[in-house]
C-alpha positions in Angstrom: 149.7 146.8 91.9 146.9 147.3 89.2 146.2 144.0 88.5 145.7 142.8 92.6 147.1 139.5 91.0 147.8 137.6 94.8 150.7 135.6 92.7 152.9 139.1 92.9 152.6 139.6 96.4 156.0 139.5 98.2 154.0 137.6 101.0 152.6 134.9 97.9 154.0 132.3 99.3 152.8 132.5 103.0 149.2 133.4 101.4 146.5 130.4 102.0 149.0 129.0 104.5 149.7 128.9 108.4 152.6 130.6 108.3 152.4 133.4 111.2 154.2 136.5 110.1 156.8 138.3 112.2 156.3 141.4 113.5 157.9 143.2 110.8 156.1 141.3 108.8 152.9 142.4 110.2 153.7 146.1 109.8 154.8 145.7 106.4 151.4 143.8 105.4 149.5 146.8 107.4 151.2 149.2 105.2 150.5 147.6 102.3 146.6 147.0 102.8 146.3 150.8 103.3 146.2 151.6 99.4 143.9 148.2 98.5 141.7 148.7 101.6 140.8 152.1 100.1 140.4 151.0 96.1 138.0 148.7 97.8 135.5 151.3 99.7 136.0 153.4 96.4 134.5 150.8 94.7 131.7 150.2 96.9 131.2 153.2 97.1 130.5 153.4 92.9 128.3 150.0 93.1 126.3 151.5 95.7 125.6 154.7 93.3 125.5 152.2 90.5 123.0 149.9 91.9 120.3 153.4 92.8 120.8 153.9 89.5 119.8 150.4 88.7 117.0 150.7 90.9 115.6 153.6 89.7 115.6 152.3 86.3 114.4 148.9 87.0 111.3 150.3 89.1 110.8 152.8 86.2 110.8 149.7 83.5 108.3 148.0 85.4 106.3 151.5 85.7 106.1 151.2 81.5 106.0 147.9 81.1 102.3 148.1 82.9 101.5 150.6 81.1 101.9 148.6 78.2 100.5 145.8 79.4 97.4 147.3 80.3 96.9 148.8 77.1 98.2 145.4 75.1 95.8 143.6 76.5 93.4 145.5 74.9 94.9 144.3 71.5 94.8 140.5 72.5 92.8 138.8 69.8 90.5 137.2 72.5 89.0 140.4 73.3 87.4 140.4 69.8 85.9 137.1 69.7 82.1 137.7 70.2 80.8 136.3 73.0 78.6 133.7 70.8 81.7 132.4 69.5 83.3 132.3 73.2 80.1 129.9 74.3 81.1 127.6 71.2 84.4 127.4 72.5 83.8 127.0 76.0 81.2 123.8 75.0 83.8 122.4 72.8 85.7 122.7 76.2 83.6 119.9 77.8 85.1 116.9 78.6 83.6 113.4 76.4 84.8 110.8 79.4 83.1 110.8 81.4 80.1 112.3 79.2 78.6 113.6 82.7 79.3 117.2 83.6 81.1 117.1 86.9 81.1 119.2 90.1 85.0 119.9 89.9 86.2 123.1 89.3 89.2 122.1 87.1 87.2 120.9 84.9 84.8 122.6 82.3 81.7 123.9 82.6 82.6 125.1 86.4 86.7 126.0 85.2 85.6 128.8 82.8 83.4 130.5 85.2 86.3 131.3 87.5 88.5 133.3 85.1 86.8 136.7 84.6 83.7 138.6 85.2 83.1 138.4 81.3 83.7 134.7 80.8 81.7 133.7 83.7 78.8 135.5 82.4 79.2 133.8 78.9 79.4 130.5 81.1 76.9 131.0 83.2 74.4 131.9 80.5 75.0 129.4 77.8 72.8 126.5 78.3 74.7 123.9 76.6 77.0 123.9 79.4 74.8 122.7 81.8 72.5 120.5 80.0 74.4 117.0 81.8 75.5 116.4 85.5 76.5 113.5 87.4 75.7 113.6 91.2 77.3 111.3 93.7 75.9 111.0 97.6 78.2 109.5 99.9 77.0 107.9 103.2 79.0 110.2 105.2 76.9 113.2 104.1 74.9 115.2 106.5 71.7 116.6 106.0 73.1 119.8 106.1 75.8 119.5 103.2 73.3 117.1 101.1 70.7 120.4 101.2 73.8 122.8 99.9 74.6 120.1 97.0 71.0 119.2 95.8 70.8 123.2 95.8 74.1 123.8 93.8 72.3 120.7 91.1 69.1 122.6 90.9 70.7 125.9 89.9 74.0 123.7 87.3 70.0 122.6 85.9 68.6 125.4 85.7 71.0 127.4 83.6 70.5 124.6 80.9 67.2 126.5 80.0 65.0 124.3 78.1 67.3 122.0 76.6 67.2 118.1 76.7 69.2 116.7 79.7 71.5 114.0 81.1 71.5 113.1 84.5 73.6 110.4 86.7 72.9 110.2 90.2 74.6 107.5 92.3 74.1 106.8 96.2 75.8 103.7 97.6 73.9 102.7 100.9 71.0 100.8 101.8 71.1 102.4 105.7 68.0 104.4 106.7 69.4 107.3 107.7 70.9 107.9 104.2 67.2 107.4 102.6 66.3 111.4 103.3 69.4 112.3 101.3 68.2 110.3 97.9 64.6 111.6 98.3 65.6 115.1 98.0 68.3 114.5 95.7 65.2 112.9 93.8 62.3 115.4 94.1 64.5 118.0 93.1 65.6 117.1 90.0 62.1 115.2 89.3 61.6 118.9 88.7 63.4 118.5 85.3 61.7 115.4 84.2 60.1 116.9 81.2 63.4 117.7 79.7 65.2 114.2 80.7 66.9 112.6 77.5 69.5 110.4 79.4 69.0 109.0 83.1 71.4 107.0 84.7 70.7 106.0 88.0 72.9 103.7 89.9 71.0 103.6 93.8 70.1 101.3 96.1 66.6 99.7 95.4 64.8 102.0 97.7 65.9 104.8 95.9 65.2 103.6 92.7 61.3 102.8 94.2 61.3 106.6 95.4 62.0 107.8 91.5 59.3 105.3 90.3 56.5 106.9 92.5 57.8 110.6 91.8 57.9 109.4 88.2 55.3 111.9 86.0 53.1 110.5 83.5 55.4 110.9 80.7 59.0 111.8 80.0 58.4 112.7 76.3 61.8 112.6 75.1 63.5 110.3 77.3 65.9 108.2 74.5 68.4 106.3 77.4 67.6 105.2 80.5 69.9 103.0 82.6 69.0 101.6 85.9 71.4 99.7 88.4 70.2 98.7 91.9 73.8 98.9 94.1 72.7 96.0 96.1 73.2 93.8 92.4 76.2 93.0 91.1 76.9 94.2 87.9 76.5 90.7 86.2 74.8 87.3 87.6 72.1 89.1 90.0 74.0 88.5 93.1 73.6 90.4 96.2 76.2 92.1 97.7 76.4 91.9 101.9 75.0 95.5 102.5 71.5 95.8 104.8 68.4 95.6 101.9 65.3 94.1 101.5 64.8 90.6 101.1 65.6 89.6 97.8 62.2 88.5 96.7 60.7 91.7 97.5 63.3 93.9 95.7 62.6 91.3 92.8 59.0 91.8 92.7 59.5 95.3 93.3 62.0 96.3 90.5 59.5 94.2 88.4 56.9 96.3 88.9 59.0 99.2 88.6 59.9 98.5 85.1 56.3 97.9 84.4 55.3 101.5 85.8 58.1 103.5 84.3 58.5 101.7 80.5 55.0 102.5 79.6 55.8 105.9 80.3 58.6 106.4 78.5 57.7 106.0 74.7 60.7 107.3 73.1 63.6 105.1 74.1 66.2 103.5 72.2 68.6 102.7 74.9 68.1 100.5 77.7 70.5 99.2 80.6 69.1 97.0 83.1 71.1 95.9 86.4 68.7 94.9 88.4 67.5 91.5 90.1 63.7 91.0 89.1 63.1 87.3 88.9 64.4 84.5 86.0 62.6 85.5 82.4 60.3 88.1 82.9 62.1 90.1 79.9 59.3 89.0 78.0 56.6 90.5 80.1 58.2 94.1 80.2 56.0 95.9 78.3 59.0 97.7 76.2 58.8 98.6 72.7 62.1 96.7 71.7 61.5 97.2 67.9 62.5 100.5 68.4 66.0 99.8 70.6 69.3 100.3 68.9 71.7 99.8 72.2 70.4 97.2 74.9 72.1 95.6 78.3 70.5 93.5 80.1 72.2 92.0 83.5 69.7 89.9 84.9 70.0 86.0 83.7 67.8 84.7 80.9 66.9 81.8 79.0 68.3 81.5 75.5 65.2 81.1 74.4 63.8 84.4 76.6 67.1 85.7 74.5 66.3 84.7 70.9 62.8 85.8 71.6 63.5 89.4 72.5 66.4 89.5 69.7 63.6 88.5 67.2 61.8 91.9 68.3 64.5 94.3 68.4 66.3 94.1 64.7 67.3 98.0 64.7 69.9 96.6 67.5 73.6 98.2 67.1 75.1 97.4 70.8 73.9 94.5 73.0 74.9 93.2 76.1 73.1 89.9 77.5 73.6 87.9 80.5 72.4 83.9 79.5 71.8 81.3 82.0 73.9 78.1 80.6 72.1 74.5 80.5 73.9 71.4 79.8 71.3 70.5 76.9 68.7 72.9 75.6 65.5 70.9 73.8 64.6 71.9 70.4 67.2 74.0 70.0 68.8 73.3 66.6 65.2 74.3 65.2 64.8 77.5 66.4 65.1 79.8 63.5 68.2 82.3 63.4 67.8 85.6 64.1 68.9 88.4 61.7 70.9 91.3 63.7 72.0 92.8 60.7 73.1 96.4 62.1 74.4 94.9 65.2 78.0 96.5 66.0 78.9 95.5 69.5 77.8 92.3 71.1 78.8 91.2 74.7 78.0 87.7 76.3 78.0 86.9 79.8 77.0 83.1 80.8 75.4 82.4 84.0 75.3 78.6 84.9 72.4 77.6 86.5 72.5 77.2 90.7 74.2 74.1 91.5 76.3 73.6 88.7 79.9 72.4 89.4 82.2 72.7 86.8 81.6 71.3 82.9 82.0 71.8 79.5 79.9 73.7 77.2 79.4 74.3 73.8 76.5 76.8 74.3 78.5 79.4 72.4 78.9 77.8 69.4 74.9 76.6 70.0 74.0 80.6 70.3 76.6 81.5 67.5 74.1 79.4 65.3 71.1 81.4 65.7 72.4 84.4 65.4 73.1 86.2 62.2 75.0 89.9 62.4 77.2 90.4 59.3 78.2 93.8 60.9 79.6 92.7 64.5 83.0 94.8 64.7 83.5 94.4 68.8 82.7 90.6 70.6 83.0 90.0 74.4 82.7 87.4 76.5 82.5 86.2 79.8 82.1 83.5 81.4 81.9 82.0 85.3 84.7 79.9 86.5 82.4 76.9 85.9 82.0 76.5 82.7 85.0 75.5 80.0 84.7 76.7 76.9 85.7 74.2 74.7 84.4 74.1 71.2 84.0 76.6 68.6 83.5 80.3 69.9 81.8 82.2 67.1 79.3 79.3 65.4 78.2 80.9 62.1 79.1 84.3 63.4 80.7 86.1 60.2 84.0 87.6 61.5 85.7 89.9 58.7 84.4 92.4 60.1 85.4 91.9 63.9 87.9 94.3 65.4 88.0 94.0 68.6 87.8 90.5 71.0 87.3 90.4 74.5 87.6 86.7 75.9 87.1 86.1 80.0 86.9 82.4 80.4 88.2 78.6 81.1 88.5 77.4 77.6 91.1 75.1 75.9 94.0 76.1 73.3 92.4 74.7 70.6 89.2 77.7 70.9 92.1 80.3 70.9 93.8 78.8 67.6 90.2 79.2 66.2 90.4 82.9 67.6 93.5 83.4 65.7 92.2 82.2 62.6 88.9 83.5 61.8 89.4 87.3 63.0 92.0 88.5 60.0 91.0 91.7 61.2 91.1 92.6 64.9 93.1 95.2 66.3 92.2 94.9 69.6 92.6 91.6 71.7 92.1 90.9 75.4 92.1 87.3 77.4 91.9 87.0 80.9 92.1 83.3 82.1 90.3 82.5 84.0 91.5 79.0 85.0 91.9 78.3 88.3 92.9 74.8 89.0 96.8 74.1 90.1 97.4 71.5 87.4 95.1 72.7 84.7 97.0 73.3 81.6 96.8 76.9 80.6 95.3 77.4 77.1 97.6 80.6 76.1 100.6 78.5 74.6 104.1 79.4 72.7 102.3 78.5 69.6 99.7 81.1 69.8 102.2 83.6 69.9 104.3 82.0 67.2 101.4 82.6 65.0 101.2 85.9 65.8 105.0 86.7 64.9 106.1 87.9 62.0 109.6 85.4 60.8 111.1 84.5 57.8 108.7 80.9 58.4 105.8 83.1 58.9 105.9 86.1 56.5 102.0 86.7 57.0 101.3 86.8 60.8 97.3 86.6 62.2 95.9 89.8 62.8 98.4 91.9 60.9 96.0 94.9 61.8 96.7 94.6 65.7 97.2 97.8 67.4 96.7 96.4 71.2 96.7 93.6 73.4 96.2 92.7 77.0 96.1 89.2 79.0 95.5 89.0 81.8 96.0 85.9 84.5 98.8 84.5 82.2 100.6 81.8 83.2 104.9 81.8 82.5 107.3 78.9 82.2 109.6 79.4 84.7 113.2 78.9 83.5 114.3 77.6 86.8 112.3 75.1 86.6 111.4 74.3 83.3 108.1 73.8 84.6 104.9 74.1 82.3 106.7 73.8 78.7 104.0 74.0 76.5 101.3 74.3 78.5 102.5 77.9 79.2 103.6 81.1 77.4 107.5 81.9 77.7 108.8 84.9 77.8 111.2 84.2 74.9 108.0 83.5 73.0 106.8 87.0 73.9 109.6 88.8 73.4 110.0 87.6 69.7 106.6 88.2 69.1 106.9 92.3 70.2 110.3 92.3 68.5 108.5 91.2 65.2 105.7 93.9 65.7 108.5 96.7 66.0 107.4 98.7 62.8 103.8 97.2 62.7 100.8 99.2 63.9 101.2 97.5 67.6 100.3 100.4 70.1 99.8 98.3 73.5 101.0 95.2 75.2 100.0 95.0 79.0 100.3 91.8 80.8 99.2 90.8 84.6 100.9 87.4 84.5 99.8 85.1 87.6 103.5 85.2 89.1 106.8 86.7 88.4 108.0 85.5 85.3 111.3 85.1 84.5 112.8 87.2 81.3 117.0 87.2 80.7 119.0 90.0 80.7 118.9 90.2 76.9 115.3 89.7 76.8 114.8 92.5 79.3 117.0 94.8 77.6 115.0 94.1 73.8 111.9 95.0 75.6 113.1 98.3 77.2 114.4 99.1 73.8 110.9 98.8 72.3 109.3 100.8 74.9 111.9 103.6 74.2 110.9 103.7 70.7 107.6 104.3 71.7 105.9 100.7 72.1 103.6 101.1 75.4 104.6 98.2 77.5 103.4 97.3 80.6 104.0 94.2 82.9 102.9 93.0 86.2 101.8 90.3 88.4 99.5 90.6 91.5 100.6 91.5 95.0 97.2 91.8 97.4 93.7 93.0 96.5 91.9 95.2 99.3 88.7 96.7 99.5 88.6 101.0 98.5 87.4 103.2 100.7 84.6 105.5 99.9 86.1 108.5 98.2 83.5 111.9 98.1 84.8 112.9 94.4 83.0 114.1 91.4 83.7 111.4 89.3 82.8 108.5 91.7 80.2 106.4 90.6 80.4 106.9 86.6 83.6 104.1 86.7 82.2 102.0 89.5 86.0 100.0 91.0 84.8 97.8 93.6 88.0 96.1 94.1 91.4 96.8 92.7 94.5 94.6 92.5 97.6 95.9 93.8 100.3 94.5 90.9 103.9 95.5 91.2 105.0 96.3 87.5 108.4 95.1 86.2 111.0 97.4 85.3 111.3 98.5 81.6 
């Protein structure tokens, strides 16, 4: 039996089975195994030999193959690069967002000091690495771990030797027992004050107080500073319900802050202000605003507070300006227009004055008027849920130029058509609605999106160029219903419009409708299709909203999230 082929067995067809052999049939299969049973142990017998010899030879490959990779490693290309060229590398390793070093040890500068003795000495001692670090202090820290952290920023500062630096800190409490923390955090890199080009500090007002009085009498080459009191929302001045002082005194005392530190600070060209220091004191602030190119200023201010500090600062390129809204302004329409002519970036927010219930406005158009920038390439907006926006956005305000828009407002459909008109080139567009009332007729229509479709009736779409665009808040005709019809955008009307964009530079779609909308299976299926072919599509509508807790991370406070929105996404 060479071929111990089961199917030539005389007992083949009892095999597998439960047949229970005779007797004689049990001696005969005992004979028979005798000759099998010993091929087998032979051939164990030879594996067992053959596998030592495997083994040995296995072990002994791995013997030489260190060898050789303890010697090739020598050869690896790395290994020649001079160390000078290593520290360009490693800075070209630091991550742009956030533009903060960080405290995270997957992350350069801190990463490359953990692979090898070499690099970490190349890290350690190449002050480029280590000339900007954002700081975050929780509440929950003790004394104990704040004193190992404010010891771990004043040695990440002092490797940057003597070049400029940029510093965030950010603290997020108001409690007493938290002030000791921000004081040292303070005083110790108050140290490096001389060398400060970029300061961020986003603290509670008393913290902010502490860096005033620990402030020297010059920062020689400060260029950016950016200030945001924690107990002030980001725009509108309103306080959030955390223990502070009073909000008269932490007005009058960020007022006087400002007045101690902007004196001192001669070089500046950036300035962010979030702070809550009284209506229209701008103009008192004894800042040098000719010399600004990027300003943001949260606190609410009179258009003509507004104009007047535009009139001073004509080197402006970015500007951000919160501007209290009044149903009639006196004299307006002869104040003379400002000329912003290298202004690149320009974001709005409105602030109605107390008391105001809801109304229309035209202040946009009014401001538009005055202002000249023939550069603007990025326009935001924002506006409170009080005011409707309904006459002509932009004014006099060249657009050619514009290529991205940023709309957050009440505002009719007739301000959008405008949008789609006079921007031939945006490639960016985002609208949140922010219309709130249950019947209010929603100004994002069918025929919006119609003009944005690309058809055999409209060969030359508005803003060919567009590479994204987001809505949020938008409000679906529900096929079930039919409800809305016009006043609403259907997803038939969507779905065309993507479908038409298929080959055009469209990157991005995301949508947070305000309720499930309703697409067809056909509809769904064109959209997946699109998304496969590389389209990034993304839609949702809102679920619950819940406060965050407190996370201790290296990142936390550079992207501030004080809320997010729990969506559920649909399925594409």
């Amino acid at each position: 039996m060479s071929d111990w082929d089961t199917n030539s067995s005389p007992f083949a067809p009892m095999v597998g089975t439960n047949y229970i052999p005779t007797t004689a049939e049990l001696n005969s299969l005992k004979a028979m195994l005798v000759h099998p049973v010993n091929k087998l142990a032979s051939l164990e017998l030879d594996i067992g030999h053959a596998q030592a010899t495997l083994d040995a030879l296995l072990h002994e490959k791995q013997r030489v193959k260190s060898y050789v990779d303890a010697h090739r490693a020598l050869l690896s290309p790395v290994r020649q690069i001079p160390p000078e060229t290593l520290a360009e590398i490693f800075v070209q390793c630091l991550p742009s967002d956030p533009p903060y070093g960080l405290r995270d040890l997957t992350k350069a500068p801190l990463l490359l000091a953990t692979i090898c003795k070499d690099w970490r000495h190349i890290a350690l001692t190449t002050p480029r690495l280590w000339k900007s670090l954002h700081v975050y202090l929780p509440i929950s820290l003790t004394a104990e771990a704040c004193a190992k952290r404010v010891q771990g920023v004043v040695a990440w500062l002092e490797r940057s030797g003597s070049l400029p630096l940029s510093i965030s800190l950010h603290g997020m409490s108001h409690y007493p027992d938290t002030a000791p923390n921000q004081e040292n955090l303070l005083r110790s890199v108050m140290k490096f004050s001389h060398r400060f080009e970029n300061v961020y500090l986003s603290l509670p007002s008393s913290a902010l107080f502490i860096f005033g009085e620990l402030a020297p009498p010059n920062f020689p080459i400060l260029a950016s500073l950016r200030l945001q009191d924690l107990g002030v929302d980001n725009r509108g001045g309103r306080s959030l319900t955390i223990p502070r002082p009073s909000k008269q005194h932490t007005a009058a005392a960020n007022f006087a802050l400002l007045r101690l530190l902007f004196p001192r600070m001669p070089g500046l060209h950036a300035v962010s202000l979030q702070l809550s220091f009284g209506a229209n004191k701008y103009s008192l602030l004894p800042c040098d605003w000719k010399h600004l190119t990027s300003l943001d200023l949260s606190s609410p201010m009179h258009p003509d507070q507004a104009l007047n500090i535009l009139t001073q600062a004509p080197q402006i390129r970015t500007l951000a300006l919160t501007i209290e809204v009044y149903r009639d302004i006196p004299h307006w329409k002869d104040k003379a227009t400002v000329s912003l002519n290298h202004l690149r970036n320009l974001r709005l927010s409105l602030a109605p004055m107390q008391g105001q219930n809801l109304f229309e406005s035209d202040f946009l158009f009014m401001f538009g008027c005055k202002v000249h920038c023939p550069a603007l390439q990025s326009f935001a907006v924002s506006c409170p849920m009080v005011i409707v926006v309904s006459k002509l956005i932009f004014g006099s305000l060249p657009l050619d130029m514009l290529e991205e828009l940023e709309l957050e407002m009440i505002t009719t459909s007739e301000v959008l058509t405008e949008c789609l008109s006079l921007a031939p080139n945006l490639t960016s567009f985002k609208f949140t609605d922010s219309t709130y009332l249950p019947q209010a007729t929603h100004p994002l229509q069918d025929s919006h999106i119609a003009s944005l479709t690309s058809s055999p009736s409209n060969p030359t779409p508005c803003w060919p160029r567009l590479e994204s665009i987001q809505m949020l808040s938008v409000s679906t005709c529900t096929r079930a219903t039919g409800e809305a019809g016009s006043n609403s955008l259907t997803p038939a009307a969507l779905t065309r419009f993507l479908d038409s964009r298929a080959q055009s530079p469209l990157k991005t779609c995301h949508i947070i409708f305000r309720a499930q909308p309703s697409f067809s299976t056909m509809e769904l299926d064109n959209l997946r299709s699109l998304k496969r072919n590389g389209l990034s599509l993304q839609f949702s509508y809102p679920q619950d909203s819940k406060a965050e807790h407190e996370h201790d991370l290296p990142e936390t406070g550079l992207v501030p999230i004080p809320r997010t929105i729990y969506t559920k996404q649909i399925s594409l």
